[in-house]
KOLRONU-18257 format. One record per atom (N, C-alpha, C): x, y, z. Coordinates in steps of 0.2 Angstrom, whole numbers, plus 5000, padded with zeros to 4 digits. Example, Ala and Ser with C-alpha at 12.3 -4.5 7.8 and 13.67 -1.06 7.14 Angstrom:
# KOLRONU-18257
506649725039
506249785039
506649845039
506449895035
506849955036
506450005039
# end
This chain:
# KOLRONU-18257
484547905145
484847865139
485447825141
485847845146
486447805148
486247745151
485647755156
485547715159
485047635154
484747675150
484347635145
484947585141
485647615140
486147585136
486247525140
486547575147
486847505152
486347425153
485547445154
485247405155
485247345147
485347385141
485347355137
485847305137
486547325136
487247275138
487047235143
487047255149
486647195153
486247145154
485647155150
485047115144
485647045139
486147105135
486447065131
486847035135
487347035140
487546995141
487446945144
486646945147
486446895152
486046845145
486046865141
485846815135
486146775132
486846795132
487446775128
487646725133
487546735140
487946685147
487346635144
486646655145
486246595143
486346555139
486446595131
486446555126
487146505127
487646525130
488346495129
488046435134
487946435141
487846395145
487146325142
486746355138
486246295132
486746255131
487346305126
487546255121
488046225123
488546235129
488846195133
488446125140
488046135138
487346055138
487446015134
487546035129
487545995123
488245965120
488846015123
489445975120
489645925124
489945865120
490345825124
490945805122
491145755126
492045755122
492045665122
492045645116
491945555114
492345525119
492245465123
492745445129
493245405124
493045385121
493545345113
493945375108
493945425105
494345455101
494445545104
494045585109
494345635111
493745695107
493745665099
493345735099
492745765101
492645835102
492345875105
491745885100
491145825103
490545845097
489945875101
489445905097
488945945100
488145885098
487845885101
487545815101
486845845099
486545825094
485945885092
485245845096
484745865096
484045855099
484145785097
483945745101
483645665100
482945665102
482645635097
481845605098
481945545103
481445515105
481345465110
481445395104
481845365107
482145305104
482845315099
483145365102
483745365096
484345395099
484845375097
485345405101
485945455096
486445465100
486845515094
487545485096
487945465090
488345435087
489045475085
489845455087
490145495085
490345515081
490545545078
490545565068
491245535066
491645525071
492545515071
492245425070
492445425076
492245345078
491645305080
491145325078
490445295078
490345255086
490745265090
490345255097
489745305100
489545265102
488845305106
488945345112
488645405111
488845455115
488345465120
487745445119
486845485121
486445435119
485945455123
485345395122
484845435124
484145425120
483645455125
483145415125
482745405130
482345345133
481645395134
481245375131
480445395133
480545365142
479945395146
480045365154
480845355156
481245395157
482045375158
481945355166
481645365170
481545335177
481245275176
480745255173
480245235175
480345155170
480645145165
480945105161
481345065163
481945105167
482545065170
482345025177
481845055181
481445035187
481144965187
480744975181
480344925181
480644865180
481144875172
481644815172
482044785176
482344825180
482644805187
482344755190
481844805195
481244755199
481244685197
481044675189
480744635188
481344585187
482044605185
482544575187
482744545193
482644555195
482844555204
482244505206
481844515205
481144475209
481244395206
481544415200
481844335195
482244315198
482744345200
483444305203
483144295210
482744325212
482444275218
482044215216
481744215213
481544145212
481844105208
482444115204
482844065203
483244045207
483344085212
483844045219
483344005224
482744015223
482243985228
482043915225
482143895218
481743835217
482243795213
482143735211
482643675208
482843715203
483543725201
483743735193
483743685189
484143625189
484343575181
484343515188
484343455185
484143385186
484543365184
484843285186
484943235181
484843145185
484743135178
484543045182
485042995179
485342965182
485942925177
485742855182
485742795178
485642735179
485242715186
484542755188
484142755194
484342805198
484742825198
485042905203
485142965202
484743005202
484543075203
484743125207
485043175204
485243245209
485043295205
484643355210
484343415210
484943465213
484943525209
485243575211
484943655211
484843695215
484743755215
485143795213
485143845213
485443905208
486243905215
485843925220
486143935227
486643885230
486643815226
486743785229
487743775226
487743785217
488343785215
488743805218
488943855223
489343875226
489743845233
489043805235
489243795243
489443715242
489143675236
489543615232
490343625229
490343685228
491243695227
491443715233
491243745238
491743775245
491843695249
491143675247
491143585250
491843565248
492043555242
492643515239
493343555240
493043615244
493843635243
494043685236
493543715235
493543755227
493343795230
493443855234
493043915237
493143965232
493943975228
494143995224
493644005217
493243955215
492943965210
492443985211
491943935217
491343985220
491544055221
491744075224
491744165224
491544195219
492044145212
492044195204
491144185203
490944135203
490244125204
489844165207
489944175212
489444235214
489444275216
490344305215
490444385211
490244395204
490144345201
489944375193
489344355191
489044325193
488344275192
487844305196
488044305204
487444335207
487444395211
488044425212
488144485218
488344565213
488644545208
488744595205
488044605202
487844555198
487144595193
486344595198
486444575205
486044605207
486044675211
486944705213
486944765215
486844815210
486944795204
486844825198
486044855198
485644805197
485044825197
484844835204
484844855211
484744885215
485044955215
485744965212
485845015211
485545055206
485245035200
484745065196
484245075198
483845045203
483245065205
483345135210
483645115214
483845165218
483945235218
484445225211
484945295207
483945345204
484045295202
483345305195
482545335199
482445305205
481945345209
482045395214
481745435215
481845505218
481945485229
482445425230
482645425236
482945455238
482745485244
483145535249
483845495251
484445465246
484745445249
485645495250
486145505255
486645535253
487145575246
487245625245
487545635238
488045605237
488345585243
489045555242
489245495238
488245435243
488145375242
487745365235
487445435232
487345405227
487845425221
488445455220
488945475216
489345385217
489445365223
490045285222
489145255220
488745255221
488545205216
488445205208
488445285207
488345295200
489145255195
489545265200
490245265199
490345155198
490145135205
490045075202
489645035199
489045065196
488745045192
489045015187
489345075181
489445075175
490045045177
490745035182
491045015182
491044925181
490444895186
490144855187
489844805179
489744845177
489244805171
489544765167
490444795164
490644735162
490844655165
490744665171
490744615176
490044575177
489744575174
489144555174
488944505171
489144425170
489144375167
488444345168
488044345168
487444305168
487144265162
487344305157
487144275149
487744225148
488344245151
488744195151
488744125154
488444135160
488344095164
487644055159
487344085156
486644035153
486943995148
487544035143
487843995138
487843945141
488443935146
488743875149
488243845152
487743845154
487243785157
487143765149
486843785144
486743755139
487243705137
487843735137
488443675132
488543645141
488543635146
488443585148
487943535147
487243545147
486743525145
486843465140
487043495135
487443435128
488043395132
488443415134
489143355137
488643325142
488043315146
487943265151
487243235148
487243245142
486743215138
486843125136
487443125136
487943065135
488043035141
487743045147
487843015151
487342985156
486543035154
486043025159
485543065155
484943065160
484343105156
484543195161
484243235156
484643325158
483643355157
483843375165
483143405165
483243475168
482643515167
482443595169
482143605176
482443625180
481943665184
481443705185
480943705192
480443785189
480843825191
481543845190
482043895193
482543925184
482343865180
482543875175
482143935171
481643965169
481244005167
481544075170
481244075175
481444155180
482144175178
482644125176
483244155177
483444175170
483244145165
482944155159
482844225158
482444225161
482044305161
482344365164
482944315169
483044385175
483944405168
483944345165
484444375161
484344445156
483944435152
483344475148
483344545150
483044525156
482844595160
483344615163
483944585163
484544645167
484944665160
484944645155
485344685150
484744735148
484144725146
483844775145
483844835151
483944825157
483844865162
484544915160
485244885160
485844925158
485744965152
485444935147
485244975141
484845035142
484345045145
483845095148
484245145152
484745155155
485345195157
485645225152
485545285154
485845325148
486645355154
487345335154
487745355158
487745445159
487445495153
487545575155
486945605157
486545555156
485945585159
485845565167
486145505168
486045485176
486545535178
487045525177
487545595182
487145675180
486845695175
486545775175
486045765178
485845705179
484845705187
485445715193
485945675194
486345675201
486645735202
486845795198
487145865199
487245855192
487245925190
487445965184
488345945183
488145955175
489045965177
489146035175
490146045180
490346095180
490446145174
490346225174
490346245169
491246265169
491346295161
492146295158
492046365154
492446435157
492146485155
493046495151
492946455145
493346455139
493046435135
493346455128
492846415121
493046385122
492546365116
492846245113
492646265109
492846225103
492646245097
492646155096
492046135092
491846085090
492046065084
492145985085
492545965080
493445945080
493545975084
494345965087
494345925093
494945905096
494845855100
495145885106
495045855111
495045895119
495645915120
496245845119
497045875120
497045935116
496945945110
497145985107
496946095108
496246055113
496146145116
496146125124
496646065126
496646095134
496146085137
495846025134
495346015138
495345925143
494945895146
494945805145
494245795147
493845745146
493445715148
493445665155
492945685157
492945635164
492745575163
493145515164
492845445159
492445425167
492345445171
491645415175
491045465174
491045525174
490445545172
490245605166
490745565160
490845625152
490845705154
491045725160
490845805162
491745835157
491645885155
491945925150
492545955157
493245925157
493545965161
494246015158
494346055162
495046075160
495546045161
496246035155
496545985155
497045955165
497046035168
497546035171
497246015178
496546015176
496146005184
496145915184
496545875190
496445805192
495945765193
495545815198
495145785200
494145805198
493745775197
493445795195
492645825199
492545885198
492145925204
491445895204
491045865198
490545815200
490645745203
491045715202
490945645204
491545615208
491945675209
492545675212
493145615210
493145585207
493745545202
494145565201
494845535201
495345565196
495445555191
495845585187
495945555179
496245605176
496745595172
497045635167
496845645160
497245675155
497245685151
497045635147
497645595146
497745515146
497945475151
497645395150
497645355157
498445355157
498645375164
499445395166
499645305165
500245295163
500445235162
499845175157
499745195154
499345155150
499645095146
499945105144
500345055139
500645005143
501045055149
501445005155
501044945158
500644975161
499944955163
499844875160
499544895154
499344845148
500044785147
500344835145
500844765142
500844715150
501244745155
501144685161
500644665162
499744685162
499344625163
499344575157
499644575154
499644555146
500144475146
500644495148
501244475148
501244415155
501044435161
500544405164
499944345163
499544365158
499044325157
499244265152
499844295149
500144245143
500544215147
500944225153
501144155159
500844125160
500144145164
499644085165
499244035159
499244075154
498744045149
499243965147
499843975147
500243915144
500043855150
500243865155
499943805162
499243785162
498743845159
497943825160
497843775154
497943795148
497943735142
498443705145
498943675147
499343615148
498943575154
498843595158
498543575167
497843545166
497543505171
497043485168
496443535171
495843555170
495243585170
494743565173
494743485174
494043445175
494443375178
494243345182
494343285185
493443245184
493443175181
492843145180
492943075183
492843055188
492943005191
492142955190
492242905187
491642855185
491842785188
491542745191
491442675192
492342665196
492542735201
493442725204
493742745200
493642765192
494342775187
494042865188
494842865190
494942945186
495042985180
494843025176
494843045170
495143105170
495843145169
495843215168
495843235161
495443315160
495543315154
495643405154
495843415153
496243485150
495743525143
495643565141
495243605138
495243585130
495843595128
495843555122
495543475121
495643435127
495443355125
494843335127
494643415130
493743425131
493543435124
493643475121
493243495115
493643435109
494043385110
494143355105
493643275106
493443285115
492943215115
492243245113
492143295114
491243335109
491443315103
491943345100
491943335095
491843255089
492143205095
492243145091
491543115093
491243155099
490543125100
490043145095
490143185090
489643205086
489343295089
489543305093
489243375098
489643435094
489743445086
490243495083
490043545086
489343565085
489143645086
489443675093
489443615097
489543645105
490443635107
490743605101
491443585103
491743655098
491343685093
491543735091
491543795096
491043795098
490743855105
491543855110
491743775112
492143795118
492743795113
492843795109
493543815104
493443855102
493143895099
493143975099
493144035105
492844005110
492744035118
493444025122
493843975122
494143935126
494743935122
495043945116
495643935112
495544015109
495244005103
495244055099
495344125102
494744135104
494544215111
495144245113
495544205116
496044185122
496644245119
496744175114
497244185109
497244225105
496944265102
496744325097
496544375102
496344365108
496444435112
497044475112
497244395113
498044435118
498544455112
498244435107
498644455101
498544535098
497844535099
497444615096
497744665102
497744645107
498244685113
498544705113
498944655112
499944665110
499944705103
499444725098
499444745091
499244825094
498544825098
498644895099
499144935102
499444895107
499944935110
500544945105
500544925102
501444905096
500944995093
500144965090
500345035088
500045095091
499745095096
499745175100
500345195102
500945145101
501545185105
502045195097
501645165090
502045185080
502145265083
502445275077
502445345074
501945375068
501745395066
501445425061
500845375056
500045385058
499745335055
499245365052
498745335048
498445375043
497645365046
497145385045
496345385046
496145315046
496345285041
496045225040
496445165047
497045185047
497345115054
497045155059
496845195062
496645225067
495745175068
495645205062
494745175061
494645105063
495245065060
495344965059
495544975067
495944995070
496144985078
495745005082
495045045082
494745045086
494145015084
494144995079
493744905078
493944875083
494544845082
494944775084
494844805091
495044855094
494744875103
494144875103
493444875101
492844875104
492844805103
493044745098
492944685099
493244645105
493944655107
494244635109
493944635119
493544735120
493244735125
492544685124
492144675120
491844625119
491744565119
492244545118
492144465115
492744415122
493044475125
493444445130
492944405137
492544425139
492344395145
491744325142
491844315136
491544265133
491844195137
492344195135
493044145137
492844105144
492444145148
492244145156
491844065154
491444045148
491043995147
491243935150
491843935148
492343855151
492243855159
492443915160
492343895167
491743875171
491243915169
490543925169
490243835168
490343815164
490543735163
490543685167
491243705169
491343665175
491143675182
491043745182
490543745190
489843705189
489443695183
488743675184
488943595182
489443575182
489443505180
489743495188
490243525189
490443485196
489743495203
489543545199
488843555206
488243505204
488143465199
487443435196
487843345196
488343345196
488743275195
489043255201
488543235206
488643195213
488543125211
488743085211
488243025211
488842975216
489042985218
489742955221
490142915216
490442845220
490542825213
490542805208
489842805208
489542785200
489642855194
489642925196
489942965192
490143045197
490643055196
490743115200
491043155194
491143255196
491443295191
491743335197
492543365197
492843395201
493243455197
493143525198
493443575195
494343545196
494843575194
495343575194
495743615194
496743635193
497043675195
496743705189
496943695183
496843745176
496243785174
495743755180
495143795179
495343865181
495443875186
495643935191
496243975185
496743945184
497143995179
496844005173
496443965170
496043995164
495644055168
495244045172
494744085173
495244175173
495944135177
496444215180
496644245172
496744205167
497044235160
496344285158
495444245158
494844295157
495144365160
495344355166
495144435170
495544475169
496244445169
496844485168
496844525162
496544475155
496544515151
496044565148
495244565153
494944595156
495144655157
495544655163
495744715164
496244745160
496644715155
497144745152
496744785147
496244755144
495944805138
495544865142
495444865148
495144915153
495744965154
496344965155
496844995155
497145015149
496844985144
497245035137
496745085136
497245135134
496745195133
496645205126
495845195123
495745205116
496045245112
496045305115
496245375113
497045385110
497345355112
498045345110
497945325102
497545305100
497645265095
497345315088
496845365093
496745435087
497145495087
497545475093
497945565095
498445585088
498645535084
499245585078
498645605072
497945565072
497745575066
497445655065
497545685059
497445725058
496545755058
496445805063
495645815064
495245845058
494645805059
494245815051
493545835056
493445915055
492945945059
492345925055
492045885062
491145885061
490845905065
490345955063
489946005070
489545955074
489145925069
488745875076
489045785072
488745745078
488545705079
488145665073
488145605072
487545575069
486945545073
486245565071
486245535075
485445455073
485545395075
485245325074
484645315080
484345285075
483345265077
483745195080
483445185089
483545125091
483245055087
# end
């Protein structure tokens, strides 16, 4: 009988380890507001959503290898053929010049702009193709190192918002309208593929789900303390791992899946932010003063500066497109840096209620959204100074103020990468919700 008891407790307990360890599968800790939700069964096509702050936590993919692979691939096989054949055209008064995809960069290091080429094709071709090689790679069952596939996993996701391709297509477009005014503007057969490879590399990002790719590369560690769902990590000594969501103790550094460090909260956060802030709003006063674009036609020089760009679209009739670089190139800029300086004033207030917490991390998902738009001006000026050879009869030369606008994009890039969301829910009072909601793609 004794024995029959013991075997029993040991039954029980090995059920309760099971059950406990299912439902620590299931919890996560929001990277944006902190709290601890439990994320219920998703059907194929829907993801679970945070009950606090409605960031997306999960996603689940019918085919999760098989979806991101293919989009890849067929990403990649694009951007090869758009750097293999003519991009855009133009013909001005009997004279003609063709450019390739490949070629914008080696026409600015020509001139003396290496500086801009680089931005070109670290953001346009070398990041979103390591991207999608790292997707394909991650995502098929290659015998490759664990070490080397954790620094990819790592700069994947880190990688993405660096990924400027759609920005780069805006800007071929609103060039397309300014050199319309000057000659005839034609398409390459390079122009479709690229079209396409843009398409298929955001869909391929989409098809990533960030907690499932790190639980195919190693499980995460387990934590043989409750949680109790619906409260937030600081408050049971807990943090999240913001590279691969794994649930850690607050006092461990480093983390034992992906090896990262990371605190509690981003150490210096606010410090951090305000000087890339205060920085960007140095350079930004030079980049609007200094000119962007040098336009040399028939021997005469033209410089023009950002504002007296979008004031001669404008007087040409071109509103839609002098709107585009005045909200991209003024407004963006300007209202970034302002929303920045707003969240820091208040992650570092006293005392704030559900609703300011809810409006300021609005104003930060926008702010990380809308900020790499602003890249378009520059994106501008590399496809006009690479298409606009014509010697005398018409030339386009990038300029000092393109470089420091581009430096204001990145800086304040990084500065909203540097401010830690979480700051901005830490006083609010926790309002327990067991799960997650969860939304049909």
């Amino acid at each position: 009988m004794v024995c029959s008891h013991e075997n029993h407790e040991q039954h029980s307990h090995a059920t309760h380890a099971t059950h406990a360890t299912q439902q620590q599968d299931n919890l996560m800790l929001c990277p944006q507001c902190d709290m601890l939700v439990a994320l219920p069964p998703l059907a194929y096509g829907s993801k679970a959503v945070c009950p606090r702050c409605k960031t997306t936590l999960s996603s689940r993919w019918e085919e999760p290898r098989k979806r991101p692979i293919g989009y890849a691939l067929s990403a990649l096989f694009m951007l090869l053929l758009a750097n293999i054949f003519p991009f855009i055209n133009m013909r001005v008064a009997g004279l003609g010049n063709e450019i390739k995809l490949i070629q914008i960069p080696q026409v600015m290091v020509a001139e003396d702009y290496a500086s801009m080429a680089t931005l070109f094709m670290v953001f346009v071709q070398l990041i979103p193709a390591f991207c999608m090689l790292a997707i394909i790679l991650l995502c098929t069952k290659v015998p490759i190192p664990k070490g080397l596939k954790e620094w990819m996993a790592k700069m994947l996701f880190q990688f993405k918002t660096w990924c400027m391709v759609e920005i780069f297509l805006a800007g071929v477009l609103v060039s397309f309208v300014k050199l319309m005014a000057y000659g005839d503007i034609g398409v390459g057969s390079s122009f479709v593929p690229y079209c396409l490879f843009c398409l298929l590399q955001v869909r391929a990002f989409q098809c990533v789900d960030r907690r499932w790719l790190w639980n195919d590369i190693e499980p995460a560690p387990r934590l043989d303390r409750p949680m109790e769902v619906g409260r937030t990590g600081l408050r049971q000594g807990l943090r999240s791992c913001q590279c691969c969501t794994a649930i850690l103790p607050a006092e461990l550094t480093q983390c034992p899946r992906c090896h990262s460090r990371g605190y509690v909260r981003r150490r210096h956060s606010l410090q951090w932010t305000m000087a890339l802030l205060l920085t960007s709003i140095l350079l930004y006063i030079p980049a609007n003063l200094m000119p962007i674009m040098v336009t040399e036609a028939l021997g005469n020089k033209l410089t023009s500066t950002i504002m007296a760009g979008v004031i001669l679209l404008w007087g040409e009739g071109s509103y839609p497109v002098a709107m585009v670089i005045f909200i991209a190139s003024i407004m963006v800029p300007s209202l970034k840096m302002l929303a920045i300086g707003w969240l820091c004033w208040d992650a570092n207030g006293t005392g704030k209620a559900r609703a300011d917490s809810e409006r300021m991390h609005l104003i930060y998902e926008v702010v990380e959204f809308v900020g790499r738009w602003s890249m378009i001006d520059v994106f501008v000026i590399a496809v006009l100074s690479a298409l606009v050879r014509m010697g005398q009869l018409m030339s386009i030369y990038p300029d000092i103020g393109a470089l420091l606008f581009a430096m204001v994009v990145i800086l304040t890039m990084f500065a909203a990468m540097t401010f830690d969301p979480r700051l901005t829910w830490d006083r609010v009072n926790e309002t327990i919700k067991k799960e997650p909601q969860g939304d049909g793609k």
